[in-house]
C-alpha positions in Angstrom: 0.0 0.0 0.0 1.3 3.5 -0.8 -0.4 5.1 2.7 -2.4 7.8 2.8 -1.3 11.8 1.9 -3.0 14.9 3.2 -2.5 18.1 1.3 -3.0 20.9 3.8 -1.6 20.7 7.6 -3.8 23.2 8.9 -6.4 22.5 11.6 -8.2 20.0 9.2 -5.2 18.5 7.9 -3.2 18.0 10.8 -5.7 16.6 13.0 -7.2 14.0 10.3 -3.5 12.5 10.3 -3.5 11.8 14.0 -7.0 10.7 13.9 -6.0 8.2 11.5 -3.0 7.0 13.9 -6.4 6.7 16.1 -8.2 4.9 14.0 -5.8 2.3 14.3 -4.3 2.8 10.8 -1.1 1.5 10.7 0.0 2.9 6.7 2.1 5.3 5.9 0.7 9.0 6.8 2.0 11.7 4.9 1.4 15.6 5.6 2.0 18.2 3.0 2.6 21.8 4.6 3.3 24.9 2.1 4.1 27.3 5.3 7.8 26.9 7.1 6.2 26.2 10.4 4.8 23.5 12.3 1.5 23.5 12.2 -0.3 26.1 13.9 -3.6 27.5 15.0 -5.2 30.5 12.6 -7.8 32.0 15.7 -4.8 33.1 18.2 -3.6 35.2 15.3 -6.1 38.0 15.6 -5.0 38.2 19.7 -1.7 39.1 19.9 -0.3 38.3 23.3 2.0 40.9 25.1 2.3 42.9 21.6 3.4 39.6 20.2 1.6 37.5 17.8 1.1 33.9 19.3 2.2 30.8 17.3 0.3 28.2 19.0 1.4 25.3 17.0 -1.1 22.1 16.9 1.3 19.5 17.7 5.4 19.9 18.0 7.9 17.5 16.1 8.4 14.9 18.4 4.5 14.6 18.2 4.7 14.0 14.3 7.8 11.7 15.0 6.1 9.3 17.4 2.8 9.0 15.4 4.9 8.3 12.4 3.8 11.3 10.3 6.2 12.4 7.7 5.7 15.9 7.4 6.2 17.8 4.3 6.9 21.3 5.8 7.5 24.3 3.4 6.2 22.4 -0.4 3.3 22.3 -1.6 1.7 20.2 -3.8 2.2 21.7 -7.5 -0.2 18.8 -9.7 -3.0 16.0 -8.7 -2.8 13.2 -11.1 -6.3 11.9 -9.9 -6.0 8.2 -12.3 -2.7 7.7 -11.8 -2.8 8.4 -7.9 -0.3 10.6 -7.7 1.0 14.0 -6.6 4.1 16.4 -7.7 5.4 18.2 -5.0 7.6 21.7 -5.5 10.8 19.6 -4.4 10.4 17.4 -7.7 9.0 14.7 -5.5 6.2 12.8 -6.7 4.4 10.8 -4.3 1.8 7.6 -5.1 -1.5 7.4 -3.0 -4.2 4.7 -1.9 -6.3 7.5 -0.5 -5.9 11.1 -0.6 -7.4 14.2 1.9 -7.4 17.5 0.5 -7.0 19.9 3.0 -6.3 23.1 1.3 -8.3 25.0 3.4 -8.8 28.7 1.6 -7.0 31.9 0.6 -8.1 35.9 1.0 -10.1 37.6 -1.4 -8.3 39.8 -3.0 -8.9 44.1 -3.9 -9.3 44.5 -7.5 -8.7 48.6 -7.4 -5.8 50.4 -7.8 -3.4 50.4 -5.4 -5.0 46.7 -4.3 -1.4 45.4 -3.6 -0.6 48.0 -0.6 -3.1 46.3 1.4 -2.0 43.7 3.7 -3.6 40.4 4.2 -4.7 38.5 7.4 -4.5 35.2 7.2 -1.2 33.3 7.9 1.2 33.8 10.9 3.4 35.8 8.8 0.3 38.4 7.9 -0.3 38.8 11.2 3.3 39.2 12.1 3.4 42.1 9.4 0.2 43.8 10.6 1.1 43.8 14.5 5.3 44.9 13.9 4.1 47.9 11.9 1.3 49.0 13.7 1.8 51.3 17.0 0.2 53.8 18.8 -0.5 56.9 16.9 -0.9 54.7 13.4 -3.8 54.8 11.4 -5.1 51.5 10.5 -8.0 51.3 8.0 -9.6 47.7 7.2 -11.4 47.1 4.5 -14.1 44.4 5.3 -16.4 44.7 8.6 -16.9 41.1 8.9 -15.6 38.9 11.5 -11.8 39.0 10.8 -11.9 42.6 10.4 -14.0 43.4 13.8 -11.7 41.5 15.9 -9.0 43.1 14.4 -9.9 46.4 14.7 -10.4 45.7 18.6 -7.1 44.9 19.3 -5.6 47.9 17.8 -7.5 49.7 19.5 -6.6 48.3 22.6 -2.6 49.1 21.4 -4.3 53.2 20.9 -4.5 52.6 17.2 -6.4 54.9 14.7 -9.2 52.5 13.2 -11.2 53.5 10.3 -13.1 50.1 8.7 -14.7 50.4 5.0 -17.9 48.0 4.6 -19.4 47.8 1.3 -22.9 46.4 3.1 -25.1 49.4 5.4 -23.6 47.2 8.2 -20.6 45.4 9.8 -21.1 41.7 10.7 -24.2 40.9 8.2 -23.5 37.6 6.6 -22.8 35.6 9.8 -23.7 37.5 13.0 -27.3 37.2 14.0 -28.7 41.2 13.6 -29.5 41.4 17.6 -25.6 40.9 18.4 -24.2 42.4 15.4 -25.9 45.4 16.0 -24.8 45.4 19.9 -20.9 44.7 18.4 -21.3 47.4 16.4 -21.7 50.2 18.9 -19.1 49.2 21.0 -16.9 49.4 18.5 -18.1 52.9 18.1 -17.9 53.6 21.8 -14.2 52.1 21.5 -13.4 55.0 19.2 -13.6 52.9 15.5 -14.9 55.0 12.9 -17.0 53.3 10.2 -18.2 53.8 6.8 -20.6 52.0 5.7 -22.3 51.4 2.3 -19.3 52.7 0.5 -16.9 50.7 -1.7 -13.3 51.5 -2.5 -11.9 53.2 -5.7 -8.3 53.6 -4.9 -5.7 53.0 -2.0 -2.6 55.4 -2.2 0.2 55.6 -0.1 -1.7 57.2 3.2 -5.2 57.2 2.2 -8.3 54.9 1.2 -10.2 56.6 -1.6 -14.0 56.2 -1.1 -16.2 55.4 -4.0 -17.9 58.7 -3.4 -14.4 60.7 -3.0 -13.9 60.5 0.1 -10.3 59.8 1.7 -9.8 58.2 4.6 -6.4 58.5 6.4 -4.6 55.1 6.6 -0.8 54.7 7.2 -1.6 50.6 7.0 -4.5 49.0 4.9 -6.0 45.8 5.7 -8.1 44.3 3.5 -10.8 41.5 5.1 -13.2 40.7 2.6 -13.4 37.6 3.3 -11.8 34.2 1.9 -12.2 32.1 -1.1 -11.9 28.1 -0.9 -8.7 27.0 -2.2 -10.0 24.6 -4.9 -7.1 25.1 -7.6 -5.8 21.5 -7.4 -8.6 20.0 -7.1 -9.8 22.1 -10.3 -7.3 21.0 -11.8 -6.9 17.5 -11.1 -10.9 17.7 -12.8 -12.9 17.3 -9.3 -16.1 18.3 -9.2 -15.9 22.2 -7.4 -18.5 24.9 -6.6 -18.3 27.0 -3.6 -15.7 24.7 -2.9 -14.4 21.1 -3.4 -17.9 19.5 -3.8 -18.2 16.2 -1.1 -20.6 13.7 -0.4 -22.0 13.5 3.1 -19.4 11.5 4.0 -16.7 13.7 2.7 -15.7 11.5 -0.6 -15.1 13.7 -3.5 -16.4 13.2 -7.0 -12.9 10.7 -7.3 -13.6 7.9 -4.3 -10.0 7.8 -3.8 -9.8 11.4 -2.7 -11.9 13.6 0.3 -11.5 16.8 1.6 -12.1 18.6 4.6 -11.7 22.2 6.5 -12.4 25.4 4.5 -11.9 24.1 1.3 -14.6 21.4 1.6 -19.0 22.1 0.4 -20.6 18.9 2.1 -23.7 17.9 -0.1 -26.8 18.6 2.6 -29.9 16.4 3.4 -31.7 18.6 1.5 -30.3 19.5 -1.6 -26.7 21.6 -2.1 -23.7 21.7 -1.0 -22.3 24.0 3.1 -18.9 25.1 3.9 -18.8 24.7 7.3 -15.9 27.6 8.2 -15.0 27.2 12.2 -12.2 25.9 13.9 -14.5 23.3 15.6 -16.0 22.0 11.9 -12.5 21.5 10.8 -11.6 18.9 13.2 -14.9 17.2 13.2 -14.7 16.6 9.0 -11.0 16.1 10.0 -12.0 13.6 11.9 -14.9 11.4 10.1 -12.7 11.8 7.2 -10.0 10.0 8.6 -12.1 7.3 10.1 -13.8 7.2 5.6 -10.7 7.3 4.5 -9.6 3.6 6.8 -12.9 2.1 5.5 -15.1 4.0 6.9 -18.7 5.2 5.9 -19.4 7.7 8.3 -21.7 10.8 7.9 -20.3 14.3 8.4 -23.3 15.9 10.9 -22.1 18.2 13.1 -24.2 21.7 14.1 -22.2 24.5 12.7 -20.6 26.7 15.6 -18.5 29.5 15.6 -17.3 32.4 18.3 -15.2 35.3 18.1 -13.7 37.8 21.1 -13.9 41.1 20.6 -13.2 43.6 23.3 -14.1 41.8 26.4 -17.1 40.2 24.8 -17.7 36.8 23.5 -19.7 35.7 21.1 -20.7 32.0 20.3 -23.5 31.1 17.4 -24.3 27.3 17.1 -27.0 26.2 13.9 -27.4 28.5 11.2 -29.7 31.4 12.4 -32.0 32.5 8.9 -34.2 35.2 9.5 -37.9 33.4 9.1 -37.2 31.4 12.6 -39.3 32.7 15.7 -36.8 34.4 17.9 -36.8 34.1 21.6 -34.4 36.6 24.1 -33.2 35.1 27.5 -31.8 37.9 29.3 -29.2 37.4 31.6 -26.7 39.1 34.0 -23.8 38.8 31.9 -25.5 39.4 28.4 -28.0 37.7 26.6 -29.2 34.4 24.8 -31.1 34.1 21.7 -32.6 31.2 20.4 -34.6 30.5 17.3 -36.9 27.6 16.1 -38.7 26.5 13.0 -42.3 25.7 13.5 -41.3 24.9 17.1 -38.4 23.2 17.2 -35.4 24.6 18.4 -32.4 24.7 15.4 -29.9 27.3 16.5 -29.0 29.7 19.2 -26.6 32.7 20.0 -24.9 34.1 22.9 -23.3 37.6 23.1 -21.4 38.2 27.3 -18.3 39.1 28.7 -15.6 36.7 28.4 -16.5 32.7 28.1 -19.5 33.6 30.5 -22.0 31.9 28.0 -20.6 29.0 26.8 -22.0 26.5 29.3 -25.5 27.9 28.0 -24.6 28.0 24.4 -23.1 24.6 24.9 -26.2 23.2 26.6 -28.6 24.6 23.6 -26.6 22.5 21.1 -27.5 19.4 23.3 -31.4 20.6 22.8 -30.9 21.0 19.0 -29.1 17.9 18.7 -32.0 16.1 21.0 -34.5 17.1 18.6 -36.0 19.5 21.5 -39.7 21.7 21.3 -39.3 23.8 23.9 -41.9 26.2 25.3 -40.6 29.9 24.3 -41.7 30.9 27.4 -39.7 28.6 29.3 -36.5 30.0 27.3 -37.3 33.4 27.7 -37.4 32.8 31.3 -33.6 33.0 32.9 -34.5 31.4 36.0 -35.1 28.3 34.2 -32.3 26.4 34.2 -31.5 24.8 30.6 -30.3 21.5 32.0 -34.2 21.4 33.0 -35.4 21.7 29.4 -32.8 19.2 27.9 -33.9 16.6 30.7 -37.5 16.9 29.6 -36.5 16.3 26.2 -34.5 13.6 26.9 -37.6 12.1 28.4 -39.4 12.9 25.5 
């Protein structure tokens, strides 16, 4: 057997090559890594830690070592030869394949103005590294892109007395992913914090210390940032003749349109129950698909069904969403000391919720809500309106139920 090769060692890529150790796989594992690091987490990036940005790798060498992973660190994987079962690696290498993970995970969108190329990316370590050295108190920082990414972003600097100024093409920050209640709430503290926004408008032109408006207007910037979001990495896949779409199209069980190849992470759009193809973009999706890919890929015929989840830390607030809020569900406010719950349900049935608190205050609640979504729960609106009903309560009755 010619073992098993995962292209990608991010979060998805990294952890389905352990999990396969845990499987109880005993073939040859290898992990292809394009960045000259050991694998690391993306999240700590945006949170800088005593004015430094944190690599918080996923595993260390000796870890790779004892699991017997050969890790491919700095090449990428330049051609997939889906028939033959092969891949060409930037070193000249080509490697042979019983099963292959694609783990490519995705890459910024990019500014098509003028001046596009003076903005600076967040994505990898060395992005961040870049952003964070150059920027210091009395800076001007404008971002381009109020979505998640961006909004976190802009709260650190101004936690280091950095001049923020964020673009948004939409009339508001945070409106593809942040349920309206909390993105609204977000907002305003970022506008008590000092961050100046403008909205609606899209960008004609960066120059050397301003952002150029679409209506004229310059705003002062000695760094851009541009966050508009990120686009699947599918290129390999593309080319290797997979099926793609909003990604590197799946089966539920995370088999690509080859049987010999899956994907996972970013890069992957899972077919649904119902008809299309998710991304699922988290941290915490990337090592579940990691995970039941791994176990698919050792013979294997597991469904991918985990609830989508995300959080993000801005400012001392937390935020945690987990199910996919759409704005037809029945929304129901639990007020509490420490902030506030929302949950939302579809003729009844409870399908997502969201938290917005200080800190990690919410989590046990948010954390208990997926356990009603997952039990299939009806719970009275009333009874989660009312805070001095304990949620544990609810998912016991469902249980019974």
């Amino acid at each position: 057997m010619d073992g098993i090769i995962i292209v990608g060692a991010g979060e998805a890529g990294t952890r389905a090559a352990f999990a396969l150790r845990e499987t109880g796989f005993s073939g040859g594992v290898t992990l292809i890594g394009t960045e000259p690091h050991l694998p690391y987490e993306r999240p700590p990036l945006s949170k800088p830690l005593n004015e430094t940005v944190q690599m918080k790798p996923i595993c260390g060498s000796e870890a790779l070592k004892a699991a017997g992973i050969e890790y491919g660190q700095g090449v990428s994987a330049s051609r997939l030869d889906a028939e033959a079962q092969s891949v060409v690696l930037s070193d000249g290498r080509t490697l042979t394949y019983d099963k292959l993970l694609l783990a490519t995970g995705a890459r910024p969108r990019r500014l098509t103005c003028p001046g596009a190329e003076r903005a600076l990316d967040f994505r990898t370590y060395a992005d961040a590294a870049e952003v964070f050295s150059r920027g210091e108190a009395g800076k001007k920082v404008a971002i381009i892109g109020g979505g998640l990414i961006g909004m976190e972003l802009a709260a650190v600097l101004r936690g280091k007395g950095i001049a923020v100024s964020v673009i948004e093409a939409a009339p508001k920050p945070l409106g593809r992913a942040v349920p309206p209640r909390f993105a609204a709430k977000l907002h305003a503290r970022h506008q008590d914090e000092g961050v100046v926004f403008h909205l609606g408008q899209g960008v004609a032109e960066i120059t050397d210390d301003a952002v150029v408006l679409a209506n004229g207007d310059a705003v002062p910037a000695d760094i851009v940032v541009a966050a508009i979001g990120v686009q699947p990495d599918v290129a390999l896949a593309e080319a290797a003749g997979l099926a793609t779409g909003n990604g590197i199209l799946t089966d539920g069980c995370l088999r690509t349109s080859d049987p010999n190849i899956f994907a996972a992470g970013d890069c992957a759009a899972v077919a649904q129950p119902g008809g299309g193809h998710m991304r699922f973009e988290s941290w915490r999706n990337a090592r579940s698909q990691a995970e039941t890919a791994s176990r698919n890929m050792a013979g294997g015929n597991d469904a991918f069904a985990a609830i989508p989840w995300f959080w993000s830390d801005q400012y001392d607030l937390g935020l945690q969403v987990a199910g996919l809020p759409l704005p037809g569900y029945q929304s129901v406010v639990r007020a509490l000391g420490e902030g506030e719950l929302e949950f939302y349900l579809d003729h009844g049935r409870l399908v997502a919720a969201a938290g917005l608190g200080i800190g990690n205050g919410l989590a046990k609640d948010i954390k208990l809500a997926e356990m009603l979504i997952v039990a299939g729960s009806n719970p009275d609106p009333e009874a989660l309106a009312d805070p001095a009903l304990n949620l544990k309560a609810l998912l016991r009755s469902a249980r019974a139920a």
